[in-house]
N, C-alpha and C positions, 0 to 999 in steps of 0.2 A: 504494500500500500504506500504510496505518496503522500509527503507531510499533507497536501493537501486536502487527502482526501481524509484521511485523520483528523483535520482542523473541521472538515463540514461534518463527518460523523459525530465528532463530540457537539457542535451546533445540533445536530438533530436531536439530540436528547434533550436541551432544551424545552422550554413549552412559547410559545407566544408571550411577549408580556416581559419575559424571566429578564433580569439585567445579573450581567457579569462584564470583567473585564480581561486583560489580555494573558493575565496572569494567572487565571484560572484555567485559559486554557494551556498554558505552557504546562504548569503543573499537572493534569491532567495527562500531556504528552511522555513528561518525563515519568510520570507513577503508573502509568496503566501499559502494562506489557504490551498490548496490541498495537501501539504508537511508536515509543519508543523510542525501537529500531530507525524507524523512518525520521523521527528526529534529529537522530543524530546522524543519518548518511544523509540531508540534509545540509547542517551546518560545514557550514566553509572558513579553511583556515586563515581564511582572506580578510576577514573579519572577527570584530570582539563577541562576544556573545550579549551584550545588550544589542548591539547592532541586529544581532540575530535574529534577535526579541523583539527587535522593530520593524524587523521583515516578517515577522508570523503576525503582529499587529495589521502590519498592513491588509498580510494575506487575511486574515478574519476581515475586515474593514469592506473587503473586495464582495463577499459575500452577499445578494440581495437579499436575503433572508435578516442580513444585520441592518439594524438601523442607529446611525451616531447619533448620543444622547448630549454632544455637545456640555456635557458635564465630567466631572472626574471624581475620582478614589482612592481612598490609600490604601494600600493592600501590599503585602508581603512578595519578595522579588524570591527568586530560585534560591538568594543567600542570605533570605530570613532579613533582610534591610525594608523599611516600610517608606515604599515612594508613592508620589501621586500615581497615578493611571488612568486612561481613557475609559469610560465606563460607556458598556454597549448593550443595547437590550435587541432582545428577539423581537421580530414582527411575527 
């Protein structure tokens, strides 16, 4: 499976409505075996891994299914530091 498709399956679980941000779904990538993989063949040594994280940002963003709440969140990054974040809901 491609990050991509990883990034719209965990979208699909979702419901209409539901808000989360980018960092739910990273976490999600890195915790749930059936992602993972595709995570991390993925990521490129060309870049930091926030950079990474703002490329899976984007890719969730790209989805019609998302809609920008124009608002943000603080929420826990991969190394436990709490930063703001784009906060996105389900249509």
């Amino acid at each position: 499976m491609e990050l991509k498709e990883c990034i719209k399956a965990i979208l699909d679980k979702f419901k209409p409505g539901d808000y989360f941000d980018s960092h739910t779904i990273i976490n999600e990538l890195i915790a749930n075996k059936d992602y993972h993989l595709a995570y991390l063949q993925a990521y490129s040594e060309n870049c930091t891994v926030a950079q990474y994280h703002g490329i899976i940002a984007k890719m969730i963003g790209s989805f019609d299914c998302i809609q920008d709440t124009l608002l943000s969140t603080k929420s826990h990054t991969i190394y436990g530091d709490i930063t703001n974040n784009e906060l996105w809901q389900k249509k």
